[in-house]
C-alpha positions in Angstrom: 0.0 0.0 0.0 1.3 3.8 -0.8 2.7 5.6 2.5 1.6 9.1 3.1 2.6 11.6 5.3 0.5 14.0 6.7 1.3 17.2 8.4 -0.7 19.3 10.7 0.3 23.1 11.3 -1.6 24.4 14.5 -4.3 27.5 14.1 -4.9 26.9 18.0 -3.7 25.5 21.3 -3.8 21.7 21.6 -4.8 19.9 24.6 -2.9 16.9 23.5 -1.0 15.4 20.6 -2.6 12.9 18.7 -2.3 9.4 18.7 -3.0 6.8 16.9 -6.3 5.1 18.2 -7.5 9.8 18.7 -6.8 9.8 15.0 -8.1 6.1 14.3 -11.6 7.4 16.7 -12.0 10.8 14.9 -11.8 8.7 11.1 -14.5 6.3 12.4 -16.8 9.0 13.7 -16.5 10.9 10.0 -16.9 7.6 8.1 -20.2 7.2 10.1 -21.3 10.8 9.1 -20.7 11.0 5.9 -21.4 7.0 4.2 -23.4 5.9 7.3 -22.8 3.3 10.2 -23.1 0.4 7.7 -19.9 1.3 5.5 -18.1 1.6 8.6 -19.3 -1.8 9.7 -17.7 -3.0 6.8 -14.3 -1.2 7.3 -13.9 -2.5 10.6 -14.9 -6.0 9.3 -12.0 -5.6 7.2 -9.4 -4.9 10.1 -9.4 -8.9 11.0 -8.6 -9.9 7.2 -6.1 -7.3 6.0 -6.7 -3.3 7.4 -7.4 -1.0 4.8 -6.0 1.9 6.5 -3.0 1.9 9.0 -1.8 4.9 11.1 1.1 6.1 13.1 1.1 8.3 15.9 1.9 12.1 15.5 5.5 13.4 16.0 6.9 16.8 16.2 8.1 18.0 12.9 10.0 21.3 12.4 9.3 23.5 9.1 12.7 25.3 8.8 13.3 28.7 7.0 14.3 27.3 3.7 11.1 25.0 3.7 12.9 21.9 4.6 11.0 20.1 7.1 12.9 18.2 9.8 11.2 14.8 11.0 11.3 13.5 14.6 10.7 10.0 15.8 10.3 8.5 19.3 13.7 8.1 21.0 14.1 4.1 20.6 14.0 2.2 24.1 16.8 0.0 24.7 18.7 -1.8 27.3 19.8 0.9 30.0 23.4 1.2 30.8 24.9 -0.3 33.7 26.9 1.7 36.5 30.3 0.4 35.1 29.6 2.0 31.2 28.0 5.4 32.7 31.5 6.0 34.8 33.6 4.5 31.4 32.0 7.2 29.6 33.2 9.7 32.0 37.1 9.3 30.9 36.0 10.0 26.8 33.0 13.0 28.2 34.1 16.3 26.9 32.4 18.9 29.8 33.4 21.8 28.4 31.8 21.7 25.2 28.5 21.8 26.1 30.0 24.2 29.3 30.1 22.0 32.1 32.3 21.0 34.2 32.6 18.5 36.8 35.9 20.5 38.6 33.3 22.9 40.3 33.3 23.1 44.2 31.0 20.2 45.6 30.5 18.1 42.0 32.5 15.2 41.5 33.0 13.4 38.3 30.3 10.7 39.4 27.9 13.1 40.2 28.2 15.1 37.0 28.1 12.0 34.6 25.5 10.3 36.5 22.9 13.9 36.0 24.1 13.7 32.3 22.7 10.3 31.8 19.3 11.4 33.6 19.0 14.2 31.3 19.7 11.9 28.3 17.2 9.4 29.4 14.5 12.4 29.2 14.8 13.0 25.6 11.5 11.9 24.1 12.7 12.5 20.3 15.4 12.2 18.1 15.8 13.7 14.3 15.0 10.7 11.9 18.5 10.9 10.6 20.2 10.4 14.5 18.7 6.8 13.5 22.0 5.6 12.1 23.4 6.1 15.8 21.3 2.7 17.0 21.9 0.6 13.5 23.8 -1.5 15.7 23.3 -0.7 19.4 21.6 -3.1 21.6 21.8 -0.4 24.3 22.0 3.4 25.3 26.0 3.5 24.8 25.6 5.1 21.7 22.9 7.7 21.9 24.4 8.6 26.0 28.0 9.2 23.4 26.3 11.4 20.8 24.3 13.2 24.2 27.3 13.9 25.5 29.3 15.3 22.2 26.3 17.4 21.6 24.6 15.7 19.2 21.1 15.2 20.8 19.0 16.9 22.6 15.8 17.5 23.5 13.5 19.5 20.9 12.0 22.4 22.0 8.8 22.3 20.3 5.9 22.9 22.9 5.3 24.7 25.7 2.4 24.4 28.0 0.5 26.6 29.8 -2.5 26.7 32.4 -5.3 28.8 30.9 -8.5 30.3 33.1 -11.8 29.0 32.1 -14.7 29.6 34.0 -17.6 26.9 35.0 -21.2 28.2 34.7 -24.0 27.7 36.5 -26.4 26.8 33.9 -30.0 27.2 36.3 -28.8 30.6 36.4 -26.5 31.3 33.1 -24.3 33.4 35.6 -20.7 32.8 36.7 -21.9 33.0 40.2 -23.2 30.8 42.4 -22.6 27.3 41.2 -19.9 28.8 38.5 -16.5 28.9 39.3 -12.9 29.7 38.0 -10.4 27.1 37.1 -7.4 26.5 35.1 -6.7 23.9 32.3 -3.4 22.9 30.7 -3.2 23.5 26.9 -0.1 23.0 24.7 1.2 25.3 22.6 3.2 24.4 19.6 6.5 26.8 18.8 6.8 28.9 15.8 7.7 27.1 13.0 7.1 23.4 14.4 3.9 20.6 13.9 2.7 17.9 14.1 3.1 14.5 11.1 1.9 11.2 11.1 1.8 8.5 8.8 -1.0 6.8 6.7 -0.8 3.5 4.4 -3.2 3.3 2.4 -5.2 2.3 -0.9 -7.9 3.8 -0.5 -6.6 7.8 0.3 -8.2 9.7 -2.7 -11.7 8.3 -2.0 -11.5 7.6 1.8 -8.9 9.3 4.0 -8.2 12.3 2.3 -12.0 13.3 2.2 -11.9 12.4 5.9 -9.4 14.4 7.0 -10.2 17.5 4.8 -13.4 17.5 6.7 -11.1 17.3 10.3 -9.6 20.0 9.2 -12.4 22.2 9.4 -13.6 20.3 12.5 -10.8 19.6 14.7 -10.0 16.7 16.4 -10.6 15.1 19.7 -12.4 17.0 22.7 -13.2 20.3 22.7 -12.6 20.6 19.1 -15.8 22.7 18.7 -14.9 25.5 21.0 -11.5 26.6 18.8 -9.2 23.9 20.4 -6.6 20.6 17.9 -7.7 23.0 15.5 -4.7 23.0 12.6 -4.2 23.2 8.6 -3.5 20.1 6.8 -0.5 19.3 4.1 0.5 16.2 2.7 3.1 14.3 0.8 2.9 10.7 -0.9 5.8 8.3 -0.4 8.1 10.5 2.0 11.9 9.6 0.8 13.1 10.6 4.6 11.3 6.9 5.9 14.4 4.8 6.8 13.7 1.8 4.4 15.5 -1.4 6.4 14.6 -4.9 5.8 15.3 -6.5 9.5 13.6 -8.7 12.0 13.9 -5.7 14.7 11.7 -2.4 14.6 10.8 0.9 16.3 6.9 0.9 17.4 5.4 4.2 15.5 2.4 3.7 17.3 0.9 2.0 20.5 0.9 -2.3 20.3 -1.2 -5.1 21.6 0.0 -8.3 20.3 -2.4 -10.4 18.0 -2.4 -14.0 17.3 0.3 -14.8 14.7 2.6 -12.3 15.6 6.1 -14.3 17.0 7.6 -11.7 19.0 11.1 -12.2 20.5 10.3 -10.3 24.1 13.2 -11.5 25.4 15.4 -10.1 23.2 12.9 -6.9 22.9 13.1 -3.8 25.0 10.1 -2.2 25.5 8.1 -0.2 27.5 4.2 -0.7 28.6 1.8 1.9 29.6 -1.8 1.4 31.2 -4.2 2.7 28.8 -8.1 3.6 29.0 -9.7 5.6 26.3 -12.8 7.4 26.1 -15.8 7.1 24.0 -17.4 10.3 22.7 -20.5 11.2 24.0 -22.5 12.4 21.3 -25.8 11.1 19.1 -26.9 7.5 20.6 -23.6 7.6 22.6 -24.6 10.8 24.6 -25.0 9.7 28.2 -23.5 6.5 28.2 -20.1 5.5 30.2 -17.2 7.9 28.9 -14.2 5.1 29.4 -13.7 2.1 27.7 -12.1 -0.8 29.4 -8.1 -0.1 30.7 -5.3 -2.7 29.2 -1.5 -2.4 28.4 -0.3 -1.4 25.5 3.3 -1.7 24.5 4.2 2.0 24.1 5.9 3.8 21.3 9.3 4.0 20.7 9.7 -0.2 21.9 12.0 -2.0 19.9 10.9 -5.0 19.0 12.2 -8.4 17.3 9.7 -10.3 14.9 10.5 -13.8 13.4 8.8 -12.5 10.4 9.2 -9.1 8.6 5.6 -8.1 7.8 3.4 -4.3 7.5 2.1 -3.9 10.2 1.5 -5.9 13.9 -1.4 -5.6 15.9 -5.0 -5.9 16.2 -8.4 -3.8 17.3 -8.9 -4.7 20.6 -13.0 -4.4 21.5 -12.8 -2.5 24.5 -16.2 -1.6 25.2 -19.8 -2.5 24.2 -22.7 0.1 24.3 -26.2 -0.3 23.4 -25.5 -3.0 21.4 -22.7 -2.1 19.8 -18.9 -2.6 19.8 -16.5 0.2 20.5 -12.5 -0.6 19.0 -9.0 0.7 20.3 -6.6 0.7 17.6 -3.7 -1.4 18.9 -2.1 -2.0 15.5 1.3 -0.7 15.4 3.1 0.8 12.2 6.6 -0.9 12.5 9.4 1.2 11.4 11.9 -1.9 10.2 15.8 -1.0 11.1 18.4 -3.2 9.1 19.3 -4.3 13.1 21.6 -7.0 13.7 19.0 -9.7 16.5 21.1 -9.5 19.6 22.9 -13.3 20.5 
């Protein structure tokens, strides 16, 4: 199937950056509204043969002033370093070229090369062409040596910030009484960055694209109809930035739950797992039902995992909640980003 990738440039504040089963949600929800609940009956029959969509999560991107764009992935998790390799990387550490120093009064060596891996392990993203740095790397040696040459660090492509809403008391349509000031955290994105994610596809002139033209008008997720996740749309088929490898390992682009048939190697995996519980939107015959679907783990993204067979995607909908008759899905399919990785012994 063709790979697109689409970008979203913010015209508002986001309360949250898309993921794969928010984007996966707001596609179903249009599909119902514009061909009826029937054709998307069909679609997700489809999911258990072969899916006709599949979706990463979105990533930071940054538009630079010559109109490149610069890509970011999710860091890859791997095996942590023990105490012995953080102090050996102490000997080859450069401080003063990022302007540190561990000869200040009251910081040893130890204590300086032991806060420079904690603020390497924060780094949530990395440029999609600091990939090469893990071609071969079965744990954080390599990206803890490029941290502390200078070669990674953290984006800064968001800030966030409380903002003051007001509740109201709606017996009296007055901010008194029952009404009452609060504050609620919104993100906002820096000048010249976005959000990207990934769709495969057949089916994008007559199926997504419609879709998400219509999101763009929209918004997506909550509160999209008060001037919140509101953004313009742009994007690009077959992106020649995807790394192209042909390995057993791979970088989770999106969130995983594993499905019968897929061999995974967890023991020679590294991974990370996050509790997860979505919410159904409450609107037409779903208005007043129970918000939350049902909490399970989810291998998060950025787990590198190890596959006996090389395949498109991993994954499954997971039915995670049934209302009124009907059965809500979480998208738990992951879009594997295949590294030519050597498996570790």
């Amino acid at each position: 199937m063709p790979t697109y990738e689409v970008c979203l440039w913010p015209r508002s504040s986001f309360e949250f950056v898309p993921r794969a089963e928010t984007l996966f949600g707001a596609i179903c929800w249009t599909i119902r509204s514009f061909w009826g609940e029937n054709k998307l009956t069909d679609i997700l029959a489809e999911f258990s043969r072969k899916p006709p969509f599949l979706l990463s999560s979105s990533f930071p991107c940054q538009r630079l002033r010559s109109g490149k764009i610069i890509h970011y992935l999710p860091r890859p998790i791997l095996r942590p370093l023990s105490l012995n390799d953080i102090v050996g990387c102490c000997t080859e550490a450069k401080p003063d070229h990022k302007g540190l120093s561990y000869d200040s009064p009251g910081q040893s060596a130890f204590t300086w090369i032991m806060e420079q891996y904690k603020q390497c392990r924060k780094i949530a993203f990395i440029t999609s062409a600091a990939l090469d740095l893990f071609s071969s790397a079965s744990d954080e040696l390599p990206l803890f040596k490029a941290f502390l040459e200078g070669q990674l660090q953290e984006p800064k492509w968001r800030s966030n910030q409380g903002m003051a809403k007001t509740k109201i008391d709606r017996l009296g349509q007055a901010t008194s009484g029952a009404g009452n000031l609060f504050f609620q955290e919104e993100q906002f994105l820096s000048q010249g960055w976005g959000l990207y994610f990934l769709v495969r596809t057949d089916h994008w002139s007559d199926l997504i694209y419609p879709v998400f033209r219509f999101l763009e008008d929209s918004g997506i997720g909550r509160n999209a109809h008060t001037g919140r996740n509101q953004f313009r749309l742009e994007w690009t088929a077959e992106p020649d930035w995807l790394p192209s490898g042909k390995g057993p390992r791979f970088i989770c682009l999106s969130p995983y739950c594993q499905n019968i048939g897929d061999d995974i190697d967890w023991d020679a995996s590294t991974y990370g797992v996050k509790s997860f519980q979505g919410a159904v939107e409450s609107r037409e015959e779903f208005a007043g039902s129970p918000v939350w679907k049902r909490r399970f783990l989810m291998v998060q993204e950025g787990s590198c995992l190890i596959a006996s067979q090389v395949k498109d995607y991993y994954g499954c909908l997971v039915p995670s909640s049934e209302i009124k008759g009907k059965t809500v899905y979480t998208y738990a399919i992951t879009w594997p980003l295949h590294l030519d990785m050597p498996k570790e012994d």
